[in-house]
N, C-alpha and C positions, 0 to 999 in steps of 0.2 A: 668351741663352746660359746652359746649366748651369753649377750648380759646376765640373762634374766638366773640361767643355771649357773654359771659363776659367780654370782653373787650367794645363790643355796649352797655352792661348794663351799665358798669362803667362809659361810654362817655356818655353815655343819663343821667343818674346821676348825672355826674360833672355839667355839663349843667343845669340842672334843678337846681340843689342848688346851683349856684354860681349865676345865674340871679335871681332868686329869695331873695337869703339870701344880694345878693344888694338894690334890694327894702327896703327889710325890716328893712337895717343899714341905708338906707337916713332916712326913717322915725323914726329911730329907736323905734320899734316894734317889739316883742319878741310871736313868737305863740310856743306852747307848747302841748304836747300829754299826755292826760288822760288813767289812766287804768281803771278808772272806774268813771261812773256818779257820781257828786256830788248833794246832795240835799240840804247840808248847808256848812257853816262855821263857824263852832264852835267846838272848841275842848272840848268842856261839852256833847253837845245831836252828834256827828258824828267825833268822836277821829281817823281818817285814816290819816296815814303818806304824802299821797295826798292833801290831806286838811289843814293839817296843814303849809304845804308850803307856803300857801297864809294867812292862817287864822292869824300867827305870822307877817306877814307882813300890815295886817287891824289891828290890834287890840295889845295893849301895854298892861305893866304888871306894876306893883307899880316898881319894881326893877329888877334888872336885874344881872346873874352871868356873870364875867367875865374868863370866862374857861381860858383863855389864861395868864391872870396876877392872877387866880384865889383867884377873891372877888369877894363883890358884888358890886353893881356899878349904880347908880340914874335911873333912867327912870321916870314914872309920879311923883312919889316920891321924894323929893329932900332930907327926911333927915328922919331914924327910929331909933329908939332904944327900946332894950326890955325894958320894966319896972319894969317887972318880968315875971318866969317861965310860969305862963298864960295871960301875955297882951304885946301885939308889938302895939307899937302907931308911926304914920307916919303923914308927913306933907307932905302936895300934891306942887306942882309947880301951881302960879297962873299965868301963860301965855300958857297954853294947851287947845286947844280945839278940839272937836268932827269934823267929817269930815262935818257935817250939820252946823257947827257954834257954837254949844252949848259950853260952857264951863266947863273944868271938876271939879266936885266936891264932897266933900266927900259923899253925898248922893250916888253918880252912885256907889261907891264901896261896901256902903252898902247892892245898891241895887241889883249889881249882888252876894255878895257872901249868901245873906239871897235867890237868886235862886236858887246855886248850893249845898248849903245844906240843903235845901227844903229838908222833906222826900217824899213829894207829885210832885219833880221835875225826871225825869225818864231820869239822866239823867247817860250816862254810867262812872264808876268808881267812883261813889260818894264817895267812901269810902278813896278815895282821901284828901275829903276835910271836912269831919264831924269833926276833931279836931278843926275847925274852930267854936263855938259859934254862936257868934256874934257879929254887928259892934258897937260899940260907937260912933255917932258922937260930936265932942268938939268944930267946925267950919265949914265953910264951905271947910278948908283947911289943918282941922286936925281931926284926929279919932283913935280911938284903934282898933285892931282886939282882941276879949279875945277866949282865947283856955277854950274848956271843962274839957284838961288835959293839961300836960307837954309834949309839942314835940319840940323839939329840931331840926327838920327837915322842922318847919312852915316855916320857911326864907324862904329858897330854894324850897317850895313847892309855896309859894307866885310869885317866880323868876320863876317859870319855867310853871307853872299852873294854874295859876289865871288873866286871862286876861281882860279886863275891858270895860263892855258895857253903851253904856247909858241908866241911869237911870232913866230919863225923857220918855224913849221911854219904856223901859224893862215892868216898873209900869202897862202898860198903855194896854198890850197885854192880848188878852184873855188865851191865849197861850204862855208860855213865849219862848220857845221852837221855836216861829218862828222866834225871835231876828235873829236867825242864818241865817233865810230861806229869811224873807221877810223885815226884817228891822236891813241892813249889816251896822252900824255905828259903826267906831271906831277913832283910830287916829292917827293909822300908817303909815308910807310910802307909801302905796297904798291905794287908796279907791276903793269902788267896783263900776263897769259900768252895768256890768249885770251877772246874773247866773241864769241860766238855765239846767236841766239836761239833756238836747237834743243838746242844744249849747252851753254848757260851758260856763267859766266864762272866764269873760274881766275884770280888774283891769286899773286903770293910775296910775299916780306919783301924788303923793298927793304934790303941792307945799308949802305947810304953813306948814307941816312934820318940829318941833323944838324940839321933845321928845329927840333923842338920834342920830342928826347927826352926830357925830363921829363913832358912830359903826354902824348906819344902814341910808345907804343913798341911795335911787333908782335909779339906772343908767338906765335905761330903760322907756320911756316914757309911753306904752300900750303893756301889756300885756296877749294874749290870750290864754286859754289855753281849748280844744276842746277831748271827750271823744271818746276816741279811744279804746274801749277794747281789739279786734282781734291784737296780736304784729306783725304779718305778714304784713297786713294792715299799723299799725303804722311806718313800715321800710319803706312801698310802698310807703307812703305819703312823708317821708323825705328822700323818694329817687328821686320824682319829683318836690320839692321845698316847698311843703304846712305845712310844720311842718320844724322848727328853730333847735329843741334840745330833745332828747327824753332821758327818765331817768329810770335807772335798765332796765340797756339793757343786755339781756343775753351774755356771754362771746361770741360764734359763732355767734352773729348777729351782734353784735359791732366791730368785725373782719372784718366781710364780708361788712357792711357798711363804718367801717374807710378805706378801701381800695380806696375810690375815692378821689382826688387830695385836693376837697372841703368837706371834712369831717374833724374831729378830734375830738379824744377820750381823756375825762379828768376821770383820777381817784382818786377817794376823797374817804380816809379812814375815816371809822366812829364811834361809840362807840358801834356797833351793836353788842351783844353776842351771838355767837353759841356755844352752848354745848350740851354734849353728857350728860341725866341725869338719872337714874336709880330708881328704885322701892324696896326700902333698906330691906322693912318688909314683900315683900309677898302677898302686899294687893292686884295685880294683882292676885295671884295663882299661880308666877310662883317662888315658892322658891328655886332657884338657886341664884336669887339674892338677897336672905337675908344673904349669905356668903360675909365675906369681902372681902377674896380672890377673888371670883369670880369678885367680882367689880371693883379690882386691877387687874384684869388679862382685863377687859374690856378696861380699861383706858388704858395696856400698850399692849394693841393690836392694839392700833389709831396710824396711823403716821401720824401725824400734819401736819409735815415738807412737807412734798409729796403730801399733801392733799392740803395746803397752796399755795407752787408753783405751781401746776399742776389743780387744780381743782375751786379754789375760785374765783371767778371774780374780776381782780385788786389782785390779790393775792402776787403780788409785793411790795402794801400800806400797806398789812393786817398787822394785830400785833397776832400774839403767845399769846396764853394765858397761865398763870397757877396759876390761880385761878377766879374767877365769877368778876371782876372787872377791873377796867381800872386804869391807872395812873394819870387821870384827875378826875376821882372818887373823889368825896369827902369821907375824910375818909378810903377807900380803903387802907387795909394794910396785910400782911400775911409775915410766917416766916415757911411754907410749901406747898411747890410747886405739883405741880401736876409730877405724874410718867413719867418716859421719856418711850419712844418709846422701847418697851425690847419684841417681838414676843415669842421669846423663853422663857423669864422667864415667858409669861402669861400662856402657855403651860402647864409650871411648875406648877404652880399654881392653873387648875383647872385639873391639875391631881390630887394634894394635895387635892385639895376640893370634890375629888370623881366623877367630870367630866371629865375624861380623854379622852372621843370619842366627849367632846364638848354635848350642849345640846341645846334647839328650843330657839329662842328665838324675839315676836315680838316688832319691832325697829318702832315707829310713829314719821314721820318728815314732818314738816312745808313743804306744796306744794313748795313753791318759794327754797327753799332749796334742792328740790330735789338730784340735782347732788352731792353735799357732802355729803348726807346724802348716797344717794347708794356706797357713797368711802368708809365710815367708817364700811359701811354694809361688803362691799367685804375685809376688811381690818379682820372684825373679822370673818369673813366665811374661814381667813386663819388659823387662831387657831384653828378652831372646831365649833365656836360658829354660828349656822346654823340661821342668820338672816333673817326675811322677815321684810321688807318694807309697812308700811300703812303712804301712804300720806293724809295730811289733811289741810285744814284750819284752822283758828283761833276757828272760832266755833264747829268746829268739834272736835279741841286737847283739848277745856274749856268743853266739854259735856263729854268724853271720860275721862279727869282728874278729875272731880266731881265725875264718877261714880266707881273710883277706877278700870278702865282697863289701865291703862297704864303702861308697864313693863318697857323698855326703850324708852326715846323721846329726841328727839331733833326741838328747837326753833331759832329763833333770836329774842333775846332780844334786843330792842331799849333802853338800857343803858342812853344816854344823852338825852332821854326826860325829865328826870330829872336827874341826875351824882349826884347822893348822896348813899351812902353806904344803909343807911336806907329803901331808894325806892329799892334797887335791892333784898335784904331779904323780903320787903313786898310783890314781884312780886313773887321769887322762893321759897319763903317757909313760905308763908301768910299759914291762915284757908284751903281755895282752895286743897294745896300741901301739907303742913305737914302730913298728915298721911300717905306719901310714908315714911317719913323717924321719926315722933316722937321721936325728939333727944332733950334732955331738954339744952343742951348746947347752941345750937340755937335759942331755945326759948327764953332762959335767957337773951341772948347777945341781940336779936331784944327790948327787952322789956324796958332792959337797957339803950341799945341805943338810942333806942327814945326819953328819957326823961335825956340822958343826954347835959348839954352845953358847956361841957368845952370839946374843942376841941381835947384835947387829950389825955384827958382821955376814951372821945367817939370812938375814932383811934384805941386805944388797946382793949377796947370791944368787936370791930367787927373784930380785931384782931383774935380775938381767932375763932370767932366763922368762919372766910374765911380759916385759918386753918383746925379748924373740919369740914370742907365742906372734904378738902382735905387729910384729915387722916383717913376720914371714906369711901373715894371714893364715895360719893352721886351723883357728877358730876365730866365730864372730860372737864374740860374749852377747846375748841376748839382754835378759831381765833374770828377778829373781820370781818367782811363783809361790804365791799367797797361799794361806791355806782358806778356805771360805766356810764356815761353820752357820749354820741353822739350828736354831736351837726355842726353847719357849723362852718368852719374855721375859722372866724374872727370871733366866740365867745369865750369869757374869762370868766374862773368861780374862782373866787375870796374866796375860805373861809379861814379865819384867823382870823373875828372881834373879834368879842365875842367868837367865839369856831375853830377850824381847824377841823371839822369832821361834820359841818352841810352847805348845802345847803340852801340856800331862795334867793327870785326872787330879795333882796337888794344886792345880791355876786353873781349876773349875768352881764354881758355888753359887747357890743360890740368893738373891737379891734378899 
């Protein structure tokens, strides 16, 4: 494009978004860009980071963590304590009710979590919640949860997982599974108007919202948000005014949109993990990497630093890793850092290992990743080590790591959907993944740690075992990955309540 028509685009642009993003602050109204149809809302039967945007926003949790002051912190709950290693008993708030009227009571709690551990419930990541028994109820306002075993990580998986449908409605479904679809009752800051997977979904301000006004309060009266999957498209649209704020926008399209008068770009770091992770035993076939060396020469063939500044979206916000965890992490602790940046001693190293001309080696990275994933490619193509590139999906890196093809891969880990030490071992080196690397050391520590309570004695457990991640080179902890929002000017995005690295439609509003 010339000067001359780049400068008409940008004026027909400003134009369109400045009159339009006027209407929509008189009414204040918030429409929003989908990447993909939604068919429910429920983080049980349709766990997409899309959906959960809104789904946390209808639907509350017994408690809630305060990342920020980091504890936990009341929501329907007003008071728990353990009783012992297998029973958490809670006492509800009797002034909360359902967005239909109902009021909440210990039954709904029972009756969602005897859904979600259903073994006849089909529903994704159950294995989430099977430490979970069953419920006791003692009132209408009090109940036990008892664990099958010792887990030490129930709390926070209650806080961050467990969100609470009504039970009057739940009972009553032939299907419980459509709670999500056809019958959206909750009782959080937004309730739903419609969902559709042709027309998206519309939310409002729930006005009788009393759960947890201090940290979640809806600034926004109506919010639409419409399935846009084409990003061409989705730029087209909020560059004639029909879309407010568009979210994980690619670094050059956020560029080339923030350039109009009536634009502006927020970057919000997140707890999202990239790493670079390796195949320790072989089980792919490609035993190069059952040498330590070689895995140490991987890790200090990455330049972070370059990758970070140059390549990461918001790479400005990002955080350096050097180790699988965050400093908001629960538990999260290590006293062995990841290898720095050394090209030449990796050289070294896989001369020593008998690779000296470098050897094949393929590299599988999450589609949405692609760009850093080709850096780190070209990063080790500079040592020797002859990488090819297979992008993939979710379903395609869970098909490919079951069936023991994966040599090296890299993910982004969603870290603070739950920020507990415990959850990050269960993700990268559960059943699923252990037999890239069968290190009993790790084993030990995940098994330990589960079932232990005392806080820190739990810290040094997984001490050791965020160490052996990094003394045995299994993974090269990357960076975290921002989320990078386009939106019009006189939007403000607000995170800090509860966490500083998440997003919802309650840490939205207009200027």
């Amino acid at each position: 494009m010339n000067g001359l028509m780049k400068a008409l685009a940008l004026g027909l642009m400003a134009t369109g978004v400045a009159s339009a993003a006027q209407a929509q602050k008189a009414q204040n109204s918030l429409r929003l860009a989908l990447n993909y149809p939604l068919p429910a809302l429920s983080t049980y039967d349709f766990p997409i980071d899309e959906a959960s945007v809104f789904s946390h926003e209808i639907y509350d949790s017994l408690v809630k963590y305060d990342e920020i002051k980091q504890k936990l912190v009341p929501a329907l709950a007003k008071s728990w304590k353990q009783i012992d290693d297998m029973t958490l008993e809670f006492e509800l708030r009797d002034d909360i009710k359902f967005h239909n009227g109902d009021k909440i009571e210990s039954n709904d709690i029972k009756s969602t979590i005897a859904y979600i551990t259903d073994p006849k419930s089909k529903i994704t990541y159950q294995s989430r919640f099977t430490w979970m028994k069953d419920v006791e109820v003692l009132s209408p306002t009090k109940f036990r949860v008892h664990s099958a075993e010792p887990t030490a990580t129930g709390l926070n998986t209650i806080a961050y997982r467990v969100l609470i449908w009504n039970g009057k409605i739940l009972d009553k479904l032939a299907d419980r599974a459509d709670y999500g679809r056809t019958s959206i009752v909750g009782t959080g800051p937004y309730k739903i108007v419609q969902l559709d997977t042709n027309k998206g979904i519309t939310v409002e301000r729930n006005p009788d919202y009393n759960v947890m006004p201090e940290y979640k309060k809806a600034r926004i009266n109506r919010v639409s948000a419409l399935p846009i999957p084409d990003r061409q498209t989705q730029s087209a649209e909020f560059m004639v005014g029909k879309i407010d704020l568009l979210r994980n926008v690619e670094p050059d399209i956020a560029k080339a949109l923030g350039e109009s008068p009536n634009a502006g770009i927020t970057y919000v770091d997140t707890a999202d993990l990239f790493y670079l992770a390796m195949d320790s035993v072989g089980r792919s076939g490609n035993k190069a990497l059952s040498d330590i060396r070689v895995r140490r020469a991987i890790s200090m063939a990455v330049d972070r630093d370059a990758i970070i500044k140059h390549i990461v979206p918001g790479g400005h916000v990002a955080q350096k890793l050097d180790a699988d965890c965050f400093k908001t992490t629960i538990a999260c602790s290590y006293t062995v850092a990841a290898p720095k940046y050394d090209p030449a001693g990796a050289k070294k190293l896989l001369a020593e290992a008998g690779y000296p001309d470098g050897f094949d080696l393929q590299y599988m990275v999450y589609t949405p990743n692609k760009g850093i994933g080709e850096a780190i490619a070209g990063d080790l193509r500079k040592v020797g080590i002859r990488a090819s590139i297979q992008l993939a999906e979710i379903s395609l890196y869970r098909r490919l790591q079951g069936d023991g093809k994966l040599q090296a891969w890299s993910v982004a880990f969603s870290t603070g959907s739950n920020p507990d030490a415990g959850n990050i071992f269960s993700v990268l080196f559960g059943d699923a993944v252990m037999g890239y690397y069968n290190d009993e050391v790790i084993t030990d520590a995940m098994k330990r740690g589960e079932a232990e309570f005392d806080a820190d004695k739990r810290k040094a457990i997984y001490q050791r075992a965020f160490d052996r991640i990094n003394e045995m080179h299994y993974h090269m902890p990357i960076t975290s990955i921002p989320t990078v929002f386009v939106h019009t000017k006189d939007i403000k995005i607000n995170p800090g309540t509860l966490s500083a690295d998440k997003v919802y439609l309650t840490d939205i509003e207009w200027k």
